[in-house]
C-alpha positions as CSV (number, residue, x, y, z in Angstrom):
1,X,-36.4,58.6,27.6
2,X,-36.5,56.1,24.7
3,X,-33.0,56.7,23.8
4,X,-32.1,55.5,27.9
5,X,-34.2,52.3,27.3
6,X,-32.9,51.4,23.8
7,X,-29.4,51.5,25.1
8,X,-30.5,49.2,27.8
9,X,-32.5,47.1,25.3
10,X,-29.0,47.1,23.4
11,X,-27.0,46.5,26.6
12,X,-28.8,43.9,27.8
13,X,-28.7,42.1,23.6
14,X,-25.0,42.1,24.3
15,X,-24.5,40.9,27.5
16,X,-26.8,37.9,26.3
17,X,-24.2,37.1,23.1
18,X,-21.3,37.5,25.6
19,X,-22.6,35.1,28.2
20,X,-24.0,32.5,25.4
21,X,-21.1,32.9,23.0
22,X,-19.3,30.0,24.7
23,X,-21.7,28.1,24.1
24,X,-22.7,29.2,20.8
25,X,-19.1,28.5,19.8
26,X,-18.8,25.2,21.0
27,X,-22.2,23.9,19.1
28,X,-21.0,25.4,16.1
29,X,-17.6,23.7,16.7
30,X,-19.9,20.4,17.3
31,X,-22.3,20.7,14.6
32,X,-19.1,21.3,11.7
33,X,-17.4,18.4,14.0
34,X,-20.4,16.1,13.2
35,X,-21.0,17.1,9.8
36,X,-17.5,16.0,8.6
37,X,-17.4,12.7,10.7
38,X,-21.5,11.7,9.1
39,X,-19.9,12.3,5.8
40,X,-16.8,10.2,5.4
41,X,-18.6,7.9,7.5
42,X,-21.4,8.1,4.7
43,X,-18.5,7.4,2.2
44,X,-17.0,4.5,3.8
45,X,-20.3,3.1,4.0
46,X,-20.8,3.4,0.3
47,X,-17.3,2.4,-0.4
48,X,-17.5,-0.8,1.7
49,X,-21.1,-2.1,0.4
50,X,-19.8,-1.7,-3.5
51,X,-17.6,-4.3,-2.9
52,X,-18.6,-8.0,-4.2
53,X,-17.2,-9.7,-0.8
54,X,-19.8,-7.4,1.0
55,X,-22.6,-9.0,-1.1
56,X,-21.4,-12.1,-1.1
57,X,-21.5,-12.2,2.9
58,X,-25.3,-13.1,2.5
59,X,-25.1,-17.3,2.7
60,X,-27.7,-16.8,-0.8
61,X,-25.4,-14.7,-3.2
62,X,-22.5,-16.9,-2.8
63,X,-22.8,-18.9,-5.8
64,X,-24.0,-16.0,-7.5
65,X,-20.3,-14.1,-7.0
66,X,-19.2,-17.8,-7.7
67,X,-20.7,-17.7,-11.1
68,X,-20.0,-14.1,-11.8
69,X,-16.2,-14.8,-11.3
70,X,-16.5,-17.6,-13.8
71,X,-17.7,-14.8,-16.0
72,X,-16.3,-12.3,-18.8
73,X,-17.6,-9.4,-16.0
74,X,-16.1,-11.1,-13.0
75,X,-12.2,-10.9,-14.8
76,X,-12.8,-13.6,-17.2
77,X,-11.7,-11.0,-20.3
78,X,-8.8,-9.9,-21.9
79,X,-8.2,-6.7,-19.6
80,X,-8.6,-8.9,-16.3
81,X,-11.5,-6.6,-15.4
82,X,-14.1,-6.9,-13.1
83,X,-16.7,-5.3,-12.6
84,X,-18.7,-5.0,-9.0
85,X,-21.9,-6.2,-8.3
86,X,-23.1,-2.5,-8.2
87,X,-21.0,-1.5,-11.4
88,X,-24.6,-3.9,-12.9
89,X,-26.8,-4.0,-10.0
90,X,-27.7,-0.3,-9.5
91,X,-28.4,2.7,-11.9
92,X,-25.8,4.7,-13.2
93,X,-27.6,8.1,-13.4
94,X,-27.8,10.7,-10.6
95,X,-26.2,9.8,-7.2
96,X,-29.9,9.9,-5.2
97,X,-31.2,7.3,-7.5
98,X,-28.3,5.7,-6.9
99,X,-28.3,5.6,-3.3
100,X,-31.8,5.0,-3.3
101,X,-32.0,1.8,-5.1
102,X,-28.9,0.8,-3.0
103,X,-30.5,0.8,0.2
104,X,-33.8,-0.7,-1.4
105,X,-31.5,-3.4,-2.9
106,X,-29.6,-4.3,-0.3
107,X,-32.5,-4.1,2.8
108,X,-34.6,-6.8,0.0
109,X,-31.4,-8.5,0.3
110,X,-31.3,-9.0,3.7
111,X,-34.7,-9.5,4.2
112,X,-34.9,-12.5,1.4
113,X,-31.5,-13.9,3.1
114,X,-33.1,-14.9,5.7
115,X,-36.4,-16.5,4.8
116,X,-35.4,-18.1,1.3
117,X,-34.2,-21.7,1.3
118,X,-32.0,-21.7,-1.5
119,X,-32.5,-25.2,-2.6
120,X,-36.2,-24.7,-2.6
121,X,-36.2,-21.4,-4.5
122,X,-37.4,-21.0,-8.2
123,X,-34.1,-19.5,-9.3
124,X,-34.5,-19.8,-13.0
125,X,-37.8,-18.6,-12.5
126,X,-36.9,-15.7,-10.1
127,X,-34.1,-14.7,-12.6
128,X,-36.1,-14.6,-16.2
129,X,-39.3,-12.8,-14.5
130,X,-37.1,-10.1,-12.5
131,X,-34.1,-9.4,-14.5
132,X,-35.3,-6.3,-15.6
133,X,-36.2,-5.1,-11.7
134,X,-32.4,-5.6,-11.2
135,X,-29.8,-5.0,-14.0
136,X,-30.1,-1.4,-15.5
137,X,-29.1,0.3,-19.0
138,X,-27.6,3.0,-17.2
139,X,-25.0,0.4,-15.8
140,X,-24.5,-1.2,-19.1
141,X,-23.8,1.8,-20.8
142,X,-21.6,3.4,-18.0
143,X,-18.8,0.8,-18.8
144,X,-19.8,-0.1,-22.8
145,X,-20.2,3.3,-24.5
146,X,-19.1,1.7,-27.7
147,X,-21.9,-0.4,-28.9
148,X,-21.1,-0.6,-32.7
149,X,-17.2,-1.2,-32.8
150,X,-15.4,-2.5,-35.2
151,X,-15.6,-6.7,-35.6
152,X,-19.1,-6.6,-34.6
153,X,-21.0,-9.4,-36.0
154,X,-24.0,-8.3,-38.5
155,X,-27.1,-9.2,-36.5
156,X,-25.3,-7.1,-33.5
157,X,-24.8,-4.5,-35.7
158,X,-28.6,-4.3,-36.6
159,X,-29.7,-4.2,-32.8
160,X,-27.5,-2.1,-31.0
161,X,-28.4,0.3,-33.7
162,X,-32.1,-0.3,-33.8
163,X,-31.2,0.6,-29.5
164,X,-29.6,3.7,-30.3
165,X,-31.7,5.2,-32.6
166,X,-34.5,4.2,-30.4
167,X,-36.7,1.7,-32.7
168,X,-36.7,-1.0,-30.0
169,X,-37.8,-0.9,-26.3
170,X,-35.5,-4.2,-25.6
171,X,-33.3,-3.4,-22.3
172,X,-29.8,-4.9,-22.4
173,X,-30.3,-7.9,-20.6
174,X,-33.1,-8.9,-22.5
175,X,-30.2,-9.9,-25.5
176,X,-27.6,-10.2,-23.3
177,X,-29.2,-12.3,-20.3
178,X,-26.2,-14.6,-19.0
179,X,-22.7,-12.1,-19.7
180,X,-22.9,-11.0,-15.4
181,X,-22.6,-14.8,-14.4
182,X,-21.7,-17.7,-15.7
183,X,-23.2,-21.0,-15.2
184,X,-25.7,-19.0,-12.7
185,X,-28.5,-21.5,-12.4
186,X,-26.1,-24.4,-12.5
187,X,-23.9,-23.3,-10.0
188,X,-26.9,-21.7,-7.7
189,X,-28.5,-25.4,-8.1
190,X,-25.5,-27.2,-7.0
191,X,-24.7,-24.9,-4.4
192,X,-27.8,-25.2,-2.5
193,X,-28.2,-28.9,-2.7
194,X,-24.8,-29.2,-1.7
195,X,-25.2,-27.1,1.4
């Protein structure tokens, strides 16, 4: 008698995957479907925000990509190189922290857009108190790996290896404050009281 109702148990298992397999089939077929379209869509998201004419669509970072193109790390240099506003702007270590401090970044970004008045705004101030909250090591050292070459003046010398061996808790930017942009408080000034 069990052996009856355990092939009818059985029976009735298959005739359920028969009459859902349709329909299993088409949300697997969905789900790979959707999976693949959320991540190149992911990717051209992240593609298309690295780019510097992405940032500088916020009214308040246009004189800030006008200074950085003025700038050894907007192309002024002997390669013709620049670097993006993300190649500074955001760490270089694993890609979560990455993506993380992107989407902090840029939602800070559009928030401040649209209640700072830029000609009212303590940018010198903003700039020296926060520089370390948004220019990273990580992003130095991604591009300059090199920090003792050959021709480097003495007291250079004497830093970057005090920073290597680890005798100093001075960040980049704290010796090198003005290399992303050019001119930045300047230009920022004028801009603003211009507009």
């Amino acid at each position: 008698m069990s052996s009856v109702a355990g092939s009818q148990k059985s029976g009735k298992q298959r005739s359920w995957w028969v009459k859902n397999r349709m329909a299993w089939l088409v949300g697997l077929a969905a789900g790979v479907f959707l999976t693949i379209v959320t991540v190149l869509a992911s990717g051209f998201m992240v593609d298309t925000t690295n780019k510097d004419s992405f940032c500088a669509k916020c009214h308040v970072m246009k004189p800030f990509r006008m200074s950085w193109q003025k700038a050894v790390h907007g192309g002024k240099n002997r390669q013709g190189f620049a670097a993006q506003c993300v190649d500074c702007h955001l760490p270089h270590g694993g890609f979560l922290e990455y993506l993380t401090v992107k989407a902090i970044t840029g939602t800070g970004d559009v928030i401040q857009n649209l209640y700072i008045d830029g000609a009212g705004f303590d940018w010198a101030g903003n700039a020296e108190k926060r520089v370390l909250d948004f220019t990273f090591d990580s992003a130095c050292r991604h591009c300059h790996n090199v920090l003792t070459p050959p021709g480097l003046p003495f007291g250079g010398l004497i830093a970057h290896r005090a920073y290597l061996r680890g005798d100093t808790t001075k960040k980049c930017v704290e010796c090198h404050p003005h290399v992303g942009h050019k001119d930045m408080i300047e230009i920022a000034d004028r801009f603003f009281k211009d507009a």
